[in-house]
N, CA, C and O atoms as CSV, one atom per row, in Angstrom:
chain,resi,resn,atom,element,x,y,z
A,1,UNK,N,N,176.945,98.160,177.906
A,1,UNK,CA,C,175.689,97.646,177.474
A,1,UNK,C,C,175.403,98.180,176.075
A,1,UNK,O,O,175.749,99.340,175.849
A,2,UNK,N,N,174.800,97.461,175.087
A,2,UNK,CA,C,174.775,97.283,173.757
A,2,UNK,C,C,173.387,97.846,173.844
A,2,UNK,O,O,172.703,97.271,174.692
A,3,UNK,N,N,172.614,99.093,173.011
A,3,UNK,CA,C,171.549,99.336,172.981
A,3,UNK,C,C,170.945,99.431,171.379
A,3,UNK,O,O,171.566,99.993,170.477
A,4,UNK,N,N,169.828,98.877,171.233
A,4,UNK,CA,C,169.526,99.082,169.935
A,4,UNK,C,C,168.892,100.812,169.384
A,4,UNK,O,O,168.065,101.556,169.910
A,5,UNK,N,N,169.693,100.950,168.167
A,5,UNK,CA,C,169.332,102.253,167.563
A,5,UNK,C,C,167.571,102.764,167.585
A,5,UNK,O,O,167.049,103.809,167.976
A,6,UNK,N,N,166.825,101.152,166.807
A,6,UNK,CA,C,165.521,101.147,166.979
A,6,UNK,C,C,164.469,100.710,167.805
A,6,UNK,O,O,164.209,99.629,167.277
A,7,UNK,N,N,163.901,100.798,168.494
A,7,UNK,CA,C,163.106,100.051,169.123
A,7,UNK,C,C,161.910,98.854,169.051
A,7,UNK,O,O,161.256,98.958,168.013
A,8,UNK,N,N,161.567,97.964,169.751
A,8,UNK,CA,C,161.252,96.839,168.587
A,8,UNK,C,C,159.316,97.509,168.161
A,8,UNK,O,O,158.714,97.095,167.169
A,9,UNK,N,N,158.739,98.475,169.092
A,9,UNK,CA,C,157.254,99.027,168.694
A,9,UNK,C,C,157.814,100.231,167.962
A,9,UNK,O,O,156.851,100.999,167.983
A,10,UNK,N,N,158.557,100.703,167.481
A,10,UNK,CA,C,158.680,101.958,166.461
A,10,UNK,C,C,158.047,101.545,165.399
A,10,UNK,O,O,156.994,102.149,165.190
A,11,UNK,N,N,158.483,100.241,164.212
A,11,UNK,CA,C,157.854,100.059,163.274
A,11,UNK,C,C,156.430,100.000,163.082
A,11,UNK,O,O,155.941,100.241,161.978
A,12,UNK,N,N,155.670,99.669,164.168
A,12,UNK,CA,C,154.094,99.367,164.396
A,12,UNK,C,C,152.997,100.699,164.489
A,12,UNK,O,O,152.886,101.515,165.404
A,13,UNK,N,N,152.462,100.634,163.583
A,13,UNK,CA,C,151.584,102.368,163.222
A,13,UNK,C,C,150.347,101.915,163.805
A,13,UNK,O,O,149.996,100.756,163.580
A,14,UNK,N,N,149.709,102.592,164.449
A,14,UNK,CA,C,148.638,102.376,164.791
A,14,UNK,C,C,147.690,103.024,163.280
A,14,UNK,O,O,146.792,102.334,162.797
A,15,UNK,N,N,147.984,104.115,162.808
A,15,UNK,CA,C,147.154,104.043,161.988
A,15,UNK,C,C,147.394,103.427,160.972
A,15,UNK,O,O,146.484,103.419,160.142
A,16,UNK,N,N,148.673,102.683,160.631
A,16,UNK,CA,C,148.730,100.961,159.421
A,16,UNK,C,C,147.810,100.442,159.991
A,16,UNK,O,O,146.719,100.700,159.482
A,17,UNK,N,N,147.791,99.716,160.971
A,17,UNK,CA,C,147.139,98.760,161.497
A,17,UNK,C,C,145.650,99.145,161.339
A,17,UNK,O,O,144.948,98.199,160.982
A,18,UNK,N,N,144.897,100.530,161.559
A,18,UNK,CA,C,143.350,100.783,161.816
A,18,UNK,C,C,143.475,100.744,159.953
A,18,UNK,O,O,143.008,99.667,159.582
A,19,UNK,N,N,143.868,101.435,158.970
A,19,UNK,CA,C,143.796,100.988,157.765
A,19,UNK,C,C,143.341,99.669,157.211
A,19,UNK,O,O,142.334,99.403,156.554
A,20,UNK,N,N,144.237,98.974,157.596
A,20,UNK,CA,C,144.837,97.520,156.952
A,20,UNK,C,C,142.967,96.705,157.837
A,20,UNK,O,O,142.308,95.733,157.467
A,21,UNK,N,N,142.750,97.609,158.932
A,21,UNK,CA,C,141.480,96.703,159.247
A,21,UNK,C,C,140.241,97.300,159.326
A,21,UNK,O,O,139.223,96.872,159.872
A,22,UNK,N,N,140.430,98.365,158.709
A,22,UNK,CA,C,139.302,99.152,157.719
A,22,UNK,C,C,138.867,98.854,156.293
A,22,UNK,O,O,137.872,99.118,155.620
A,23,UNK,N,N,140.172,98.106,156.072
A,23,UNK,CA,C,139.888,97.826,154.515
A,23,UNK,C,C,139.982,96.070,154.748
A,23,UNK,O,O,140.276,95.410,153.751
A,24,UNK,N,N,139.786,95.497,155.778
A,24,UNK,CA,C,139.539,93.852,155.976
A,24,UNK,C,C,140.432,93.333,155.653
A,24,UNK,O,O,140.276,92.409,154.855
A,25,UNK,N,N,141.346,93.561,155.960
A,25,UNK,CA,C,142.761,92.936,156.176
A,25,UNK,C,C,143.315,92.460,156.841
A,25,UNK,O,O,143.436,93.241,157.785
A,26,UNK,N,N,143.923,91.399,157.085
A,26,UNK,CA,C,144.370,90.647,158.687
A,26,UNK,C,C,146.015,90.891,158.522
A,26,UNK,O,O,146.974,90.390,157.935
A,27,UNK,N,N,145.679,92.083,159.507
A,27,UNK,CA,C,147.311,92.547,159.476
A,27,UNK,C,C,148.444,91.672,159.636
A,27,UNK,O,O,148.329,90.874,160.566
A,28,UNK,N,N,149.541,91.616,158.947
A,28,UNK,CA,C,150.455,90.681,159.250
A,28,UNK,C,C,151.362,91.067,160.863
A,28,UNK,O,O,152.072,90.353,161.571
A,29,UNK,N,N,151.057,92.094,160.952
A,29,UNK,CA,C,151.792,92.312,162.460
A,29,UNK,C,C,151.609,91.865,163.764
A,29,UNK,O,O,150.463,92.228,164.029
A,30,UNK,N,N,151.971,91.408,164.537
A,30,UNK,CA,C,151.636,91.214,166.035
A,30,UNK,C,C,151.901,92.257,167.069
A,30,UNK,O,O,152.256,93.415,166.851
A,31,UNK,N,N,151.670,91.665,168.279
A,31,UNK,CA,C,151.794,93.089,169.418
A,31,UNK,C,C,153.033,93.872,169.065
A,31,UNK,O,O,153.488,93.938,167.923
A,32,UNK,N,N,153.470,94.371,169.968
A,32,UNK,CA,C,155.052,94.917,170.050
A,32,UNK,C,C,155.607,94.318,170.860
A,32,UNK,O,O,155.297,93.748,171.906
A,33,UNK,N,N,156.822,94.546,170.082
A,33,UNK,CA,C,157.890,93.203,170.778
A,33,UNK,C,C,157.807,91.953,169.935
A,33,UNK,O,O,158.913,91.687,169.464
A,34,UNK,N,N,157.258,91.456,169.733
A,34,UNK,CA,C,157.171,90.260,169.272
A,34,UNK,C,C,158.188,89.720,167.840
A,34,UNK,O,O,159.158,90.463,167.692
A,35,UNK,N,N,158.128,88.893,167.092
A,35,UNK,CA,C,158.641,88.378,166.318
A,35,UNK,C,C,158.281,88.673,164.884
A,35,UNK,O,O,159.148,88.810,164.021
A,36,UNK,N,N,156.612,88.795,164.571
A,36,UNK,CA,C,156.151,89.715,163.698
A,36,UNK,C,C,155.636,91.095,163.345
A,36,UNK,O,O,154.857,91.539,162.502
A,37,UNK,N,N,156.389,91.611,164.338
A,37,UNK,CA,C,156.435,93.399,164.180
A,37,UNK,C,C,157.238,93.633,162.802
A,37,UNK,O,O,156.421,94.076,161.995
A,38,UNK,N,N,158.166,93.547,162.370
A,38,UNK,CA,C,159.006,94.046,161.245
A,38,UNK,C,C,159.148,92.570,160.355
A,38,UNK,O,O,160.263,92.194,159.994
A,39,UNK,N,N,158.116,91.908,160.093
A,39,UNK,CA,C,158.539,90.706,159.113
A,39,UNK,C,C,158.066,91.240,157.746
A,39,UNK,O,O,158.811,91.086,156.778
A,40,UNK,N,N,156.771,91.910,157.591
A,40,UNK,CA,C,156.467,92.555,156.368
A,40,UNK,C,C,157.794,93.541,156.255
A,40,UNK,O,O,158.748,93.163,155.574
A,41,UNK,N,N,157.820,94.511,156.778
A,41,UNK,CA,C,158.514,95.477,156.104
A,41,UNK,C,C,160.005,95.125,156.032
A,41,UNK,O,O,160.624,95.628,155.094
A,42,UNK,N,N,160.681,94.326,156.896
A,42,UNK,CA,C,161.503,93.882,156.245
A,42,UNK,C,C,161.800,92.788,154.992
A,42,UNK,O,O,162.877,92.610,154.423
A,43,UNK,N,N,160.906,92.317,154.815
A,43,UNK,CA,C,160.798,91.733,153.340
A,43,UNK,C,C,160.682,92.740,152.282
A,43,UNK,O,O,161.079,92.363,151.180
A,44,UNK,N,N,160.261,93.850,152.358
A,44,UNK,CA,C,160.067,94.364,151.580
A,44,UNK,C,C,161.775,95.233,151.424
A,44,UNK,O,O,162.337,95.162,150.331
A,45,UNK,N,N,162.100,95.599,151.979
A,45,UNK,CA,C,163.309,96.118,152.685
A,45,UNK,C,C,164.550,95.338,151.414
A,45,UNK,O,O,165.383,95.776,150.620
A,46,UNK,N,N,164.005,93.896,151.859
A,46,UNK,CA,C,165.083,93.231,151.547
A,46,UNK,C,C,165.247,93.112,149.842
A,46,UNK,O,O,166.270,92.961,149.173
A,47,UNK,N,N,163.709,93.251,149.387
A,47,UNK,CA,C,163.509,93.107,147.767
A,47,UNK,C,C,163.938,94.907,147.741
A,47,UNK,O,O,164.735,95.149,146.835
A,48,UNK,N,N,163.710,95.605,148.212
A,48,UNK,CA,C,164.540,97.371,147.891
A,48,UNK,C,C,165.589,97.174,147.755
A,48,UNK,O,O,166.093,97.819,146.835
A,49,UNK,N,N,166.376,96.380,148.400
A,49,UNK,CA,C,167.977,96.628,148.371
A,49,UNK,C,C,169.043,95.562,147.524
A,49,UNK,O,O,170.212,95.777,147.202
A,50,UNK,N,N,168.137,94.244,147.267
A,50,UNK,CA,C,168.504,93.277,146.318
A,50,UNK,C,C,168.026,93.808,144.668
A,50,UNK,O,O,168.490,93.248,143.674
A,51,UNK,N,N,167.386,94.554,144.608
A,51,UNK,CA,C,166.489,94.892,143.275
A,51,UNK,C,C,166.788,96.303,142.771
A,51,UNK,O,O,166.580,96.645,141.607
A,52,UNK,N,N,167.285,97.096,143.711
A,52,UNK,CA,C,167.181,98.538,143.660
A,52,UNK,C,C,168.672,98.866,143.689
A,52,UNK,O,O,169.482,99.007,142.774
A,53,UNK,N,N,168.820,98.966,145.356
A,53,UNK,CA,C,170.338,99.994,145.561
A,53,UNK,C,C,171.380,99.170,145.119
A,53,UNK,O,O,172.170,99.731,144.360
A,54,UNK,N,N,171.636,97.818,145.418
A,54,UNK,CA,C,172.757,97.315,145.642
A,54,UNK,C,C,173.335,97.328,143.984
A,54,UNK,O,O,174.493,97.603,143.672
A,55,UNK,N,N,172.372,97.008,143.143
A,55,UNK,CA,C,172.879,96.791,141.632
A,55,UNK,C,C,172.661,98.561,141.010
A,55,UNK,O,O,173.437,99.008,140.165
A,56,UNK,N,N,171.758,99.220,141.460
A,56,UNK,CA,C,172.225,100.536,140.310
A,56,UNK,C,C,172.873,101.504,140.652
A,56,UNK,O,O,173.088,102.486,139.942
A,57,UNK,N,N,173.400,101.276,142.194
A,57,UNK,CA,C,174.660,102.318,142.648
A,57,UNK,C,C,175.835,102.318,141.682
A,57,UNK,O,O,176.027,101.623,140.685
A,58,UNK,N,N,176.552,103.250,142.218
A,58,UNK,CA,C,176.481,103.818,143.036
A,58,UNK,C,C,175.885,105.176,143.155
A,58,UNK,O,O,175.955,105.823,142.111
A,59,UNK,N,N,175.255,105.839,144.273
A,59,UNK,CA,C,174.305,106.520,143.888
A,59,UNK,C,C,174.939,108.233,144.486
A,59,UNK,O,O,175.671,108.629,145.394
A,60,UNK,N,N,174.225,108.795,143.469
A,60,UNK,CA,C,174.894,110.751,143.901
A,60,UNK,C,C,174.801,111.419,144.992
A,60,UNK,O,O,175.560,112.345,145.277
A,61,UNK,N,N,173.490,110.856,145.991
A,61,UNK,CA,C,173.288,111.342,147.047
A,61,UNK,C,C,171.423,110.986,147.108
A,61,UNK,O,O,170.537,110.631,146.330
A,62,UNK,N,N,171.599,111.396,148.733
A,62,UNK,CA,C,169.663,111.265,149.009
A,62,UNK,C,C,168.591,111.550,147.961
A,62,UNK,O,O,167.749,110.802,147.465
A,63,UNK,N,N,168.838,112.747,147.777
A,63,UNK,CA,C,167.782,113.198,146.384
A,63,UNK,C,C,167.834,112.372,145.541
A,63,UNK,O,O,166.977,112.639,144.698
A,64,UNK,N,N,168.443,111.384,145.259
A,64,UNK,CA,C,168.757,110.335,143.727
A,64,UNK,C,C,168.243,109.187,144.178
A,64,UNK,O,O,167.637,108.428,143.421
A,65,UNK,N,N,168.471,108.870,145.774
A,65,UNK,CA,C,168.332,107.642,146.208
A,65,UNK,C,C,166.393,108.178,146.370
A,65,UNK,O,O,165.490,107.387,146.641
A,66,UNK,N,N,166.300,108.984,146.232
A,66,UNK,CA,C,165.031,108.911,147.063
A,66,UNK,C,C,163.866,108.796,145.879
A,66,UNK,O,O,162.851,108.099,145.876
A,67,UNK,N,N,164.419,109.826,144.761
A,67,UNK,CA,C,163.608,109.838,143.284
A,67,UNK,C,C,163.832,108.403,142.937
A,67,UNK,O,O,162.742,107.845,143.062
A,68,UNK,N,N,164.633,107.651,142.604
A,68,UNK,CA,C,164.956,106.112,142.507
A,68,UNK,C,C,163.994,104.796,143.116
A,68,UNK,O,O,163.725,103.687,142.652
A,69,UNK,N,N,163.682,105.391,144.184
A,69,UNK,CA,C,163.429,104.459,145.372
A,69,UNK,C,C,161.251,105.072,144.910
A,69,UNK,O,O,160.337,104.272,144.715
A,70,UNK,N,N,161.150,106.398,144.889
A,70,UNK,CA,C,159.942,106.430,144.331
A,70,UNK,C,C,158.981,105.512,143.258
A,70,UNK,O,O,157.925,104.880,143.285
A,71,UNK,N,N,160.673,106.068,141.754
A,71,UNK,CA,C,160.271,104.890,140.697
A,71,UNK,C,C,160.245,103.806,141.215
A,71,UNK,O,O,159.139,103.431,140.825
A,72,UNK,N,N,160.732,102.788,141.968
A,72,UNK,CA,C,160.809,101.470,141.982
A,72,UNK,C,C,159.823,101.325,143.088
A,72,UNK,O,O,159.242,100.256,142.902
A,73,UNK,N,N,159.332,101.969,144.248
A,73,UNK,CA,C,157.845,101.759,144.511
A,73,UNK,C,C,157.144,101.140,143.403
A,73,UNK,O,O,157.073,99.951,143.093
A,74,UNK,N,N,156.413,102.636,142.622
A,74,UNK,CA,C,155.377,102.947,141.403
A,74,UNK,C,C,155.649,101.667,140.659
A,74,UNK,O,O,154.716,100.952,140.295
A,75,UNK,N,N,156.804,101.388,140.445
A,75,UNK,CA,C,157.390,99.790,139.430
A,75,UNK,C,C,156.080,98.566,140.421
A,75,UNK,O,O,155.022,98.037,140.078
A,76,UNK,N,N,156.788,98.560,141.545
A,76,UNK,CA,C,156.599,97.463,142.421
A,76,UNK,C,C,155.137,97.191,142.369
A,76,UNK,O,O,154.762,96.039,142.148
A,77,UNK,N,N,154.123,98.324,142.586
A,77,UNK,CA,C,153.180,98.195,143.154
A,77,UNK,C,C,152.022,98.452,141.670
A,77,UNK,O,O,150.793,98.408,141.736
A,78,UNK,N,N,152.916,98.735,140.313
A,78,UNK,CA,C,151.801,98.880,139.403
A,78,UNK,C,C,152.492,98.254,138.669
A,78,UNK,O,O,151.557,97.495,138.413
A,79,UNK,N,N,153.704,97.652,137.769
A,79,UNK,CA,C,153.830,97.483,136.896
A,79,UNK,C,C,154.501,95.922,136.819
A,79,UNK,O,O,154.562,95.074,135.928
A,80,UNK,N,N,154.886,95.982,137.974
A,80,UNK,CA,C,155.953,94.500,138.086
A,80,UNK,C,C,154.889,93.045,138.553
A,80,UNK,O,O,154.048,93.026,139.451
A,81,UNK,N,N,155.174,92.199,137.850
A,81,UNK,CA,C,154.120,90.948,137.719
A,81,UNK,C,C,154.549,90.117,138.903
A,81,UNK,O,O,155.691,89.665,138.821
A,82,UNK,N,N,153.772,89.793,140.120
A,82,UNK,CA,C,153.756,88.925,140.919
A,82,UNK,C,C,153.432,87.442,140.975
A,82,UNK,O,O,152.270,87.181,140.661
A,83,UNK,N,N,154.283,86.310,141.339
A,83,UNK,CA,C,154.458,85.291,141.470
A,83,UNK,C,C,152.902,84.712,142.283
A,83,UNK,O,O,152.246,83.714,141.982
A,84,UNK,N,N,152.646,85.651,143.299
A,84,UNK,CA,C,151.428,85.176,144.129
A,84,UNK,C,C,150.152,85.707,143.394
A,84,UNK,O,O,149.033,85.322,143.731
A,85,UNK,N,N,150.347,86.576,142.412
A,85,UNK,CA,C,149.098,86.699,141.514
A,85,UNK,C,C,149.321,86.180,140.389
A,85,UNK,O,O,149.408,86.868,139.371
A,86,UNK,N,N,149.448,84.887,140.398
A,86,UNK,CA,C,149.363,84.085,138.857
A,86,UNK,C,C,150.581,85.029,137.879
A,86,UNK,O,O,150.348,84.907,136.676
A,87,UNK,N,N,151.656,85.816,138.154
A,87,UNK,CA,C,152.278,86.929,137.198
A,87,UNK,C,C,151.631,87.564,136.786
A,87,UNK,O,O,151.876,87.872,135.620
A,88,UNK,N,N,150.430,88.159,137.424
A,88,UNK,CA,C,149.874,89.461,136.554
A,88,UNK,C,C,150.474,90.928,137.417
A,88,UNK,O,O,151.310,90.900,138.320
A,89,UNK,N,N,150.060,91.689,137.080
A,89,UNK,CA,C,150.638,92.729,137.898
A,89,UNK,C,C,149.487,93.027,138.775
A,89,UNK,O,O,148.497,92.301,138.869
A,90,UNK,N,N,149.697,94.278,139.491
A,90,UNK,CA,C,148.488,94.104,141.166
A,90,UNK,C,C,147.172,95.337,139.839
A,90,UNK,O,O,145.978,95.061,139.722
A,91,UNK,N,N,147.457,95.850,139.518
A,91,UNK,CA,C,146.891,96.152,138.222
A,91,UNK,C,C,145.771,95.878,138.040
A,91,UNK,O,O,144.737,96.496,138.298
A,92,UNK,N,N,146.057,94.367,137.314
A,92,UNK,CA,C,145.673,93.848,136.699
A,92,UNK,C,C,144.766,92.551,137.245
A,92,UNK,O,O,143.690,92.103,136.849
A,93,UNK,N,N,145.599,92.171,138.247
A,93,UNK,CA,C,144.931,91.425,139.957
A,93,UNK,C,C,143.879,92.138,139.924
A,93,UNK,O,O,142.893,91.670,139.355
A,94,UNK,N,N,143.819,93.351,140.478
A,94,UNK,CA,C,142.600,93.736,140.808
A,94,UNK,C,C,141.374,94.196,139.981
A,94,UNK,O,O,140.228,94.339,140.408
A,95,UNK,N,N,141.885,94.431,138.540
A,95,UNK,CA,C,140.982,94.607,138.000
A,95,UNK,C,C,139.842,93.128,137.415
A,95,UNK,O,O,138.652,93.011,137.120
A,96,UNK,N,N,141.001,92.251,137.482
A,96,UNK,CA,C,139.831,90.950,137.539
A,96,UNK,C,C,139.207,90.502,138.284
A,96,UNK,O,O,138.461,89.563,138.007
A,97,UNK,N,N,139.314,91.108,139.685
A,97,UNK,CA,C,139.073,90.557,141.052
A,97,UNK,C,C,137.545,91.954,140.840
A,97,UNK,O,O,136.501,91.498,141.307
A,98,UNK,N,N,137.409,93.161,140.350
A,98,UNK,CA,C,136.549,93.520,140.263
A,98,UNK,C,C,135.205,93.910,139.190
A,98,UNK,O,O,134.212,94.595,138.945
A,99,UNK,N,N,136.453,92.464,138.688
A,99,UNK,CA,C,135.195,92.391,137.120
A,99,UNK,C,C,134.512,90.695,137.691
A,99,UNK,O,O,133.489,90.179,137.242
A,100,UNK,N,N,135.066,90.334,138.346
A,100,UNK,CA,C,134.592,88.751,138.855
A,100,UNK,C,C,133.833,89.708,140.176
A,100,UNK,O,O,133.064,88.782,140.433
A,101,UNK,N,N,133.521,90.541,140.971
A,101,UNK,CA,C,132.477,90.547,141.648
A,101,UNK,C,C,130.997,91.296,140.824
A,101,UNK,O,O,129.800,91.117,141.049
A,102,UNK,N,N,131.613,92.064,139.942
A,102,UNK,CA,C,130.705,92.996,139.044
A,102,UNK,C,C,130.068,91.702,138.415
A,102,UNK,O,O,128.888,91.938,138.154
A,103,UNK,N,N,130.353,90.683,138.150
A,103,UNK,CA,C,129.458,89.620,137.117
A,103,UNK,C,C,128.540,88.920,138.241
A,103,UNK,O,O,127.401,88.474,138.102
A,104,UNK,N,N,129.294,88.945,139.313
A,104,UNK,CA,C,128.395,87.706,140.865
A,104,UNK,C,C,126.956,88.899,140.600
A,104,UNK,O,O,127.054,90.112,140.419
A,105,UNK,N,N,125.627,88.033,140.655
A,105,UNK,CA,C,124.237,88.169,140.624
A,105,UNK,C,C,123.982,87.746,142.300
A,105,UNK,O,O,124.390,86.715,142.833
A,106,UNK,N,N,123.052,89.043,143.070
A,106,UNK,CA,C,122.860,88.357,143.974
A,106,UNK,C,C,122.001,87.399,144.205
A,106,UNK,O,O,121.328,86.945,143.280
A,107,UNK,N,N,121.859,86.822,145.800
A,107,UNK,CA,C,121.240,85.823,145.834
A,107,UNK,C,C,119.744,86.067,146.086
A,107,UNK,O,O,119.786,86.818,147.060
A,108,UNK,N,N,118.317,85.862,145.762
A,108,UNK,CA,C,117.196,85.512,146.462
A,108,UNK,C,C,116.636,86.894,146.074
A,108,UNK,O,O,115.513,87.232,146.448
Protein backbone atom coordinates (compact mmCIF):
# COMPACT_ATOMS: atom_id res chain seq x y z
CA UNK A 1 0.00 0.00 0.00
CA UNK A 2 1.19 3.40 -1.34
CA UNK A 3 0.93 6.10 1.46
CA UNK A 4 1.18 9.72 0.99
CA UNK A 5 4.24 11.61 2.65
CA UNK A 6 1.61 14.57 3.30
CA UNK A 7 -1.62 14.56 4.39
CA UNK A 8 -4.39 16.20 2.49
CA UNK A 9 -5.49 18.74 6.11
CA UNK A 10 -1.69 19.46 6.89
CA UNK A 11 -1.66 22.42 4.50
CA UNK A 12 -4.90 24.06 6.13
CA UNK A 13 -3.95 26.57 9.20
CA UNK A 14 -6.52 27.34 11.19
CA UNK A 15 -4.91 30.41 12.08
CA UNK A 16 -4.50 31.32 7.89
CA UNK A 17 -7.88 30.82 7.70
CA UNK A 18 -9.07 33.07 11.18
CA UNK A 19 -6.55 35.82 9.53
CA UNK A 20 -7.61 35.77 5.98
CA UNK A 21 -11.31 36.26 7.79
CA UNK A 22 -10.31 38.83 10.13
CA UNK A 23 -9.08 40.86 7.53
CA UNK A 24 -12.48 40.02 5.12
CA UNK A 25 -11.23 37.75 2.99
CA UNK A 26 -12.99 34.82 1.43
CA UNK A 27 -10.50 32.27 1.89
CA UNK A 28 -9.65 30.38 -1.13
CA UNK A 29 -9.55 27.08 0.82
CA UNK A 30 -12.19 24.50 1.44
CA UNK A 31 -12.73 21.84 4.20
CA UNK A 32 -10.02 19.20 4.40
CA UNK A 33 -9.76 16.80 2.02
CA UNK A 34 -11.18 18.42 -0.58
CA UNK A 35 -9.90 19.69 -3.92
CA UNK A 36 -9.19 23.29 -2.76
CA UNK A 37 -7.03 22.72 0.23
CA UNK A 38 -3.57 23.22 -1.61
CA UNK A 39 -4.76 25.16 -4.89
CA UNK A 40 -3.42 28.57 -3.56
CA UNK A 41 -0.28 27.41 -2.29
CA UNK A 42 0.45 25.34 -4.88
CA UNK A 43 0.25 28.00 -7.41
CA UNK A 44 2.34 29.79 -5.69
CA UNK A 45 4.75 26.81 -5.35
CA UNK A 46 4.65 26.52 -8.91
CA UNK A 47 5.63 30.40 -9.79
CA UNK A 48 8.77 29.60 -6.83
CA UNK A 49 10.11 26.98 -8.81
CA UNK A 50 9.46 28.19 -12.53
CA UNK A 51 10.85 31.80 -11.53
CA UNK A 52 13.27 31.03 -8.80
CA UNK A 53 15.04 27.51 -8.35
CA UNK A 54 14.80 25.87 -11.56
CA UNK A 55 16.66 28.81 -13.62
CA UNK A 56 19.25 30.21 -10.87
CA UNK A 57 20.55 26.84 -9.65
CA UNK A 58 22.34 25.34 -9.15
CA UNK A 59 22.24 26.11 -5.66
CA UNK A 60 25.16 25.69 -2.57
CA UNK A 61 22.91 24.38 -0.11
CA UNK A 62 19.68 25.29 2.28
CA UNK A 63 21.12 28.49 3.64
CA UNK A 64 21.35 29.86 -0.14
CA UNK A 65 18.16 28.30 -1.10
CA UNK A 66 16.52 29.82 1.77
CA UNK A 67 18.23 33.60 1.66
CA UNK A 68 17.17 33.32 -2.22
CA UNK A 69 13.75 32.18 -1.69
CA UNK A 70 13.42 35.25 1.07
CA UNK A 71 14.59 37.77 -1.75
CA UNK A 72 12.15 36.47 -4.20
CA UNK A 73 9.24 36.52 -1.60
CA UNK A 74 10.13 40.48 -0.76
CA UNK A 75 10.44 40.66 -4.97
CA UNK A 76 6.98 38.94 -5.27
CA UNK A 77 5.01 40.64 -2.82
CA UNK A 78 6.58 44.37 -3.13
CA UNK A 79 8.26 44.92 -6.17
CA UNK A 80 7.08 42.65 -9.04
CA UNK A 81 4.02 44.16 -11.16
CA UNK A 82 0.89 42.00 -11.33
CA UNK A 83 -1.20 41.15 -14.31
CA UNK A 84 -4.46 41.15 -11.95
CA UNK A 85 -3.55 44.64 -10.71
CA UNK A 86 -3.58 46.48 -13.96
CA UNK A 87 0.75 45.79 -13.71
CA UNK A 88 1.20 47.84 -10.84
CA UNK A 89 2.94 46.31 -8.07
CA UNK A 90 0.78 45.26 -4.69
CA UNK A 91 2.63 48.51 -3.50
CA UNK A 92 1.30 50.47 -5.37
CA UNK A 93 -2.33 48.53 -5.66
CA UNK A 94 -2.75 49.41 -2.41
CA UNK A 95 -1.71 52.58 -2.09
CA UNK A 96 -4.37 53.71 -4.64
CA UNK A 97 -6.91 51.57 -3.21
CA UNK A 98 -6.19 53.81 -0.01
CA UNK A 99 -6.03 57.07 -1.53
CA UNK A 100 -9.52 56.19 -3.45
CA UNK A 101 -11.15 55.47 0.06
CA UNK A 102 -9.34 58.58 1.79
CA UNK A 103 -11.12 60.87 -1.08
CA UNK A 104 -14.89 58.77 -0.62
CA UNK A 105 -16.95 61.69 1.57
CA UNK A 106 -19.42 60.07 3.68
CA UNK A 107 -22.90 59.76 3.16
CA UNK A 108 -25.83 61.95 5.03
Amino acid sequence: MLHRLVEPGQYVSFAFTQRLVDEGVDPSVGSVGDAYDNALAESQIGLYKAELIRPEGPWRGVEHVELEALNWVDFFNNERSHEALDDLTPIAAEELHYAARNRLQPAG
